[in-house]
C-alpha positions, 0 to 999 in steps of 0.5 A: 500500500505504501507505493500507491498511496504515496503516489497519489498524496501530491495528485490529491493536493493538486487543487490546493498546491495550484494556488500556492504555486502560482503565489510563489511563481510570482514571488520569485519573478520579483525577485529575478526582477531585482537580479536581472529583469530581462530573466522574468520572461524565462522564468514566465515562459519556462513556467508556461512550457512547463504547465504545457507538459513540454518537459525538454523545451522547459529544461532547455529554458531553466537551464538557460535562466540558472545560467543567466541567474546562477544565484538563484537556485529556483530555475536549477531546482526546475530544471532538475524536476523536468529532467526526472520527468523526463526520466534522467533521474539520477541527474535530476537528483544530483542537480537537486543535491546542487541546490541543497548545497547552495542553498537550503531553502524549503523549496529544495530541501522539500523537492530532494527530499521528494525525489529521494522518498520516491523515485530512487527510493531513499527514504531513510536519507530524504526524511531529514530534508523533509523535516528541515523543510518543514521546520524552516517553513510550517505554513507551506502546505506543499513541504508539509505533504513531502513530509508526510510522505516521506515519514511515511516511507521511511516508517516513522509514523509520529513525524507523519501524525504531526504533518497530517494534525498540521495539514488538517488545520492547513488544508482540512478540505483538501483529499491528500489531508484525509489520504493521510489520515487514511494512511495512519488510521491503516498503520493503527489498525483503525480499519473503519476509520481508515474508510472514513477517510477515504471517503471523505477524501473521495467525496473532497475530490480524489480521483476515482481510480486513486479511490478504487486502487486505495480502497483495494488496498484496504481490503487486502490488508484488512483481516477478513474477520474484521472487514465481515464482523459486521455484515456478520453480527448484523446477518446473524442478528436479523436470524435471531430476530426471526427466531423470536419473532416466530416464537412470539407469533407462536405464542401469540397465535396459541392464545389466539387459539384458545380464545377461538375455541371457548366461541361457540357456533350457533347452529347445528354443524356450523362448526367454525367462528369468524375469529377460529377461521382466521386463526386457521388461515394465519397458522398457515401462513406462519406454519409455512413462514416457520418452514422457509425459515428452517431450510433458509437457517441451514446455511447459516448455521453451516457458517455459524459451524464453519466460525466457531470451529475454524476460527478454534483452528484459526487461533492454534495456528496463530498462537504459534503452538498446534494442539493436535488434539483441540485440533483434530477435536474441532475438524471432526466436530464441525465436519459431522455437524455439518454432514449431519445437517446436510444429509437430513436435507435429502431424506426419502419418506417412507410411505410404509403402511401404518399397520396391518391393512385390514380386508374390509371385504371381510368386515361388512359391520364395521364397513357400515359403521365407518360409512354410517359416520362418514355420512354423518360427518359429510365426507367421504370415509376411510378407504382402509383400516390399519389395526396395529397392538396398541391404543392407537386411535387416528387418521391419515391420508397416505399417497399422492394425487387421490389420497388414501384415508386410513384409519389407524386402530390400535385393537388394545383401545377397543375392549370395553367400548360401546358402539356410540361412543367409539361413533363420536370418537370416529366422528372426531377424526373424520372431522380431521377429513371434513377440516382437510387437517390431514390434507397438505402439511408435507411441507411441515412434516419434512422439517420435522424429520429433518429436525429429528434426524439431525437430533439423532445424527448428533446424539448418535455421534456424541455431539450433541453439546452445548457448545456445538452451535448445530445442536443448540439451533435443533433444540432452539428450532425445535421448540420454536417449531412444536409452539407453533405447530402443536398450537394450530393441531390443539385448535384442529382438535377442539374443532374436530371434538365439534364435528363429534358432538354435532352428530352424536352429543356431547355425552357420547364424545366425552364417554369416548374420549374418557374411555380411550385415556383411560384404556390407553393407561391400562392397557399399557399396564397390562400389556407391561405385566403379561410381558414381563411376566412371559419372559420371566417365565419363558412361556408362549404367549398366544393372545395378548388381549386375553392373558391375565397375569398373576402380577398387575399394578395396584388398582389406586396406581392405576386409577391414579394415572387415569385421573392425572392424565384426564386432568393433566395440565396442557403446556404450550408444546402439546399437540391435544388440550387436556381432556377436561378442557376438552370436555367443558369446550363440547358441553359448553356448546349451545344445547340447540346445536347438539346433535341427539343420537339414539343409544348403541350400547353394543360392543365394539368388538361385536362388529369384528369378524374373526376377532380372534384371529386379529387378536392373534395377528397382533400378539404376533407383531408384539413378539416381533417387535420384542425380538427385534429391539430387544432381543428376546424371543417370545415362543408363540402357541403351540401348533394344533396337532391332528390325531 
C-alpha cells in the first residue's frame, strides 16, 4: 500500500498546491526582477512550457535562466524536476543535491527530499530534508505533504501524525489531508476509520481510480474477520430476530387459539367462528413462514459451524503452538455437524403402511359403521383400516394425487367400548377429513424429520453439546417449531371434538374420549405385566388381549394415572388440550346445536369378524417387535396337532 498511496498524496493536493504555486511563481519573478529583469520572461515562459507538459523545451529554458541567474537556485531546482520527468533521474537528483548545497531553502530541501522518498527510493536519507523543510517553513502546505510522505516511507509514523494534525488545520478540505489520515488510521489498525477517510477524501475530490486502487488496498490488508464482523453480527442478528419473532407469533397465535375455541357456533354443524377461521388461515401462513425459515437457517448455521470451529483452528495456528488434539477435536466436530445437517436435507419418506391393512371385504359391520359416520360427518370415509397392538386411535391420508384415508386402530383401545361412543370418537377424526387437517402439511412434516434426524445424527455421534452451535439451533428450532405447530393441531382438535358432538352429543364424545385415556393407561399396564411376566417365565404367549397375569399394578396406581392424565395440565408444546378442557369446550356448546343420537350400547368388538384371529395377528407383531429391539424371543402357541 505504501507505493500507491504515496503516489497519489501530491495528485490529491493538486487543487490546493495550484494556488500556492502560482503565489510563489510570482514571488520569485520579483525577485529575478531585482537580479536581472530581462530573466522574468524565462522564468514566465519556462513556467508556461512547463504547465504545457513540454518537459525538454522547459529544461532547455531553466537551464538557460540558472545560467543567466546562477544565484538563484529556483530555475536549477526546475530544471532538475523536468529532467526526472523526463526520466534522467539520477541527474535530476544530483542537480537537486546542487541546490541543497547552495542553498537550503524549503523549496529544495522539500523537492530532494521528494525525489529521494520516491523515485530512487531513499527514504531513510530524504526524511531529514523533509523535516528541515518543514521546520524552516510550517505554513507551506506543499513541504508539509513531502513530509508526510516521506515519514511515511521511511516508517516513522509520529513525524507523519504531526504533518497530517498540521495539514488538517492547513488544508482540512483538501483529499491528500484525509489520504493521510487514511494512511495512519491503516498503520493503527483503525480499519473503519481508515474508510472514513477515504471517503471523505473521495467525496473532497480524489480521483476515482486513486479511490478504487486505495480502497483495494484496504481490503487486502484488512483481516477478513474484521472487514465481515459486521455484515456478520448484523446477518446473524436479523436470524435471531426471526427466531423470536416466530416464537412470539407462536405464542401469540396459541392464545389466539384458545380464545377461538371457548366461541361457540350457533347452529347445528356450523362448526367454525369468524375469529377460529382466521386463526386457521394465519397458522398457515406462519406454519409455512416457520418452514422457509428452517431450510433458509441451514446455511447459516453451516457458517455459524464453519466460525466457531475454524476460527478454534484459526487461533492454534496463530498462537504459534498446534494442539493436535483441540485440533483434530474441532475438524471432526464441525465436519459431522455439518454432514449431519446436510444429509437430513435429502431424506426419502417412507410411505410404509401404518399397520396391518385390514380386508374390509371381510368386515361388512364395521364397513357400515365407518360409512354410517362418514355420512354423518359429510365426507367421504376411510378407504382402509390399519389395526396395529396398541391404543392407537387416528387418521391419515397416505399417497399422492387421490389420497388414501386410513384409519389407524390400535385393537388394545377397543375392549370395553360401546358402539356410540367409539361413533363420536370416529366422528372426531373424520372431522380431521371434513377440516382437510390431514390434507397438505408435507411441507411441515419434512422439517420435522429433518429436525429429528439431525437430533439423532448428533446424539448418535456424541455431539450433541452445548457448545456445538448445530445442536443448540435443533433444540432452539425445535421448540420454536412444536409452539407453533402443536398450537394450530390443539385448535384442529377442539374443532374436530365439534364435528363429534354435532352428530352424536356431547355425552357420547366425552364417554369416548374418557374411555380411550383411560384404556390407553391400562392397557399399557397390562400389556407391561403379561410381558414381563412371559419372559420371566419363558412361556408362549398366544393372545395378548386375553392373558391375565398373576402380577398387575395396584388398582389406586392405576386409577391414579387415569385421573392425572384426564386432568393433566396442557403446556404450550402439546399437540391435544387436556381432556377436561376438552370436555367443558363440547358441553359448553349451545344445547340447540347438539346433535341427539339414539343409544348403541353394543360392543365394539361385536362388529369384528374373526376377532380372534386379529387378536392373534397382533400378539404376533408384539413378539416381533420384542425380538427385534430387544432381543428376546417370545415362543408363540403351540401348533394344533391332528390325531
Amino acid at each position: 500500500m505504501r507505493k500507491l498511496v504515496c503516489s497519489f498524496l501530491l495528485i490529491a493536493a493538486a487543487s490546493a498546491l495550484a494556488a500556492e504555486i502560482d503565489v510563489f511563481d510570482q514571488k520569485v519573478a520579483n525577485e529575478l526582477r531585482t537580479l536581472d529583469p530581462g530573466s522574468v520572461d524565462l522564468w514566465t515562459k519556462g513556467n508556461a512550457l512547463r504547465a504545457a507538459g513540454k518537459h525538454e523545451e522547459a529544461r532547455v529554458i531553466y537551464e538557460q535562466l540558472y545560467a543567466r541567474v546562477p544565484k538563484s537556485t529556483h530555475a536549477l531546482r526546475r530544471m532538475a524536476n523536468e529532467e526526472i520527468e523526463l526520466g534522467r533521474t539520477k541527474a535530476g537528483v544530483q542537480h537537486l543535491r546542487d541546490a541543497v548545497a547552495i542553498e537550503r531553502s524549503p523549496e529544495n530541501l522539500a523537492a530532494l527530499a521528494l525525489q529521494l522518498s520516491d523515485k530512487e527510493e531513499k527514504p531513510a536519507e530524504a526524511l531529514p530534508f523533509a523535516k528541515e523543510a518543514a521546520a524552516k517553513s510550517p505554513n507551506d502546505l506543499f513541504v508539509k505533504q513531502v513530509l508526510g510522505q516521506t515519514a511515511w516511507r521511511a516508517n516513522d509514523l509520529e513525524a507523519m501524525r504531526d504533518a497530517t494534525n498540521q495539514l488538517m488545520v492547513l488544508a482540512p478540505k483538501e483529499p491528500g489531508t484525509h489520504l493521510l489520515k487514511c494512511v495512519i488510521a491503516v498503520a493503527d489498525g483503525e480499519w473503519s476509520a481508515a474508510r472514513a477517510q477515504l471517503e471523505e477524501s473521495k467525496r473532497l475530490g480524489l480521483p476515482r481510480a486513486s479511490y478504487e486502487n486505495v480502497l483495494g488496498q484496504i481490503n487486502e490488508g484488512e483481516p477478513f474477520y474484521l472487514r465481515w464482523w459486521k455484515p456478520a453480527l448484523i446477518a446473524f442478528g436479523s436470524w435471531f430476530a426471526a427466531f423470536a419473532l416466530l416464537l412470539a407469533f407462536g405464542a401469540l397465535l396459541s392464545h389466539a387459539a384458545m380464545r377461538a375455541a371457548r366461541e361457540t357456533p350457533q347452529h347445528l354443524g356450523d362448526n367454525t367462528t369468524d375469529l377460529s377461521a382466521t386463526v386457521r388461515r394465519v397458522y398457515r401462513i406462519v406454519l409455512l413462514a416457520s418452514c422457509f425459515f428452517y431450510y433458509a437457517s441451514i446455511p447459516i448455521v453451516i457458517l455459524l459451524i464453519i466460525a466457531v470451529f475454524g476460527g478454534l483452528i484459526y487461533a492454534c495456528f496463530a498462537l504459534g503452538q498446534v494442539p493436535i488434539k483441540l485440533v483434530a477435536f474441532a475438524v471432526i466436530v464441525g465436519g459431522v455437524s455439518i454432514w449431519s445437517m446436510l444429509k437430513t436435507l435429502f431424506i426419502k419418506t417412507d410411505d410404509d403402511e401404518p399397520g396391518m391393512r385390514l380386508d374390509m371385504s371381510g368386515q361388512p359391520r364395521l364397513r357400515a359403521l365407518l360409512d354410517d359416520v362418514a355420512a354423518k360427518i359429510d365426507t367421504r370415509p376411510v378407504d382402509n383400516v390399519y389395526l396395529t397392538p396398541g391404543s392407537d386411535l387416528a387418521v391419515m391420508q397416505r399417497g399422492k394425487g387421490r389420497h388414501e384415508r386410513c384409519l389407524i386402530l390400535g385393537i388394545g383401545v377397543l375392549s370395553g367400548l360401546k358402539v356410540r361412543p367409539f361413533k363420536a370418537i370416529l366422528g372426531h377424526e373424520y372431522g380431521h377429513f371434513s377440516n382437510r387437517d390431514t390434507a397438505g402439511g408435507e411441507f411441515a412434516l419434512a422439517v420435522r424429520r429433518s429436525l429429528g434426524a439431525t437430533a439423532y445424527a448428533l446424539a448418535m455421534h456424541g455431539v450433541a453439546r452445548w457448545y456445538n452451535p448445530a445442536w443448540q439451533f435443533v433444540r432452539g428450532f425445535n421448540r420454536v417449531f412444536l409452539r407453533i405447530s402443536e398450537g394450530a393441531s390443539r385448535l384442529q382438535e377442539i374443532l374436530a371434538d365439534r364435528w363429534a358432538v354435532f352428530a352424536y352429543g356431547a355425552d357420547a364424545f366425552e364417554q369416548g374420549l374418557r374411555h380411550v385415556v383411560e384404556r390407553s393407561v391400562r392397557f399399557d399396564t397390562q400389556a407391561s405385566a403379561v410381558l414381563s411376566e412371559v419372559i420371566e417365565r419363558k412361556i408362549p404367549l398366544a393372545n395378548l388381549y386375553t392373558y391375565e397375569p398373576a402380577k398387575s399394578a395396584k388398582a389406586e396406581d392405576i386409577e391414579k394415572q387415569v385421573a392425572d392424565s384426564l386432568n393433566r395440565e396442557a403446556s404450550a408444546y402439546d399437540s391435544h388440550p387436556s381432556p377436561s378442557e376438552r370436555f367443558a369446550l363440547v358441553h359448553a356448546l349451545p344445547a340447540h346445536a347438539i346433535a341427539r343420537a339414539s343409544d348403541d350400547d353394543d360392543e365394539v368388538l361385536s362388529v369384528f369378524d374373526n376377532l380372534l384371529d386379529l387378536q392373534h395377528a397382533m400378539t404376533a407383531r408384539v413378539r416381533a417387535n420384542v425380538a427385534m429391539n430387544y432381543g428376546v424371543a417370545i415362543a408363540g402357541p403351540e401348533p394344533a396337532t391332528v390325531s
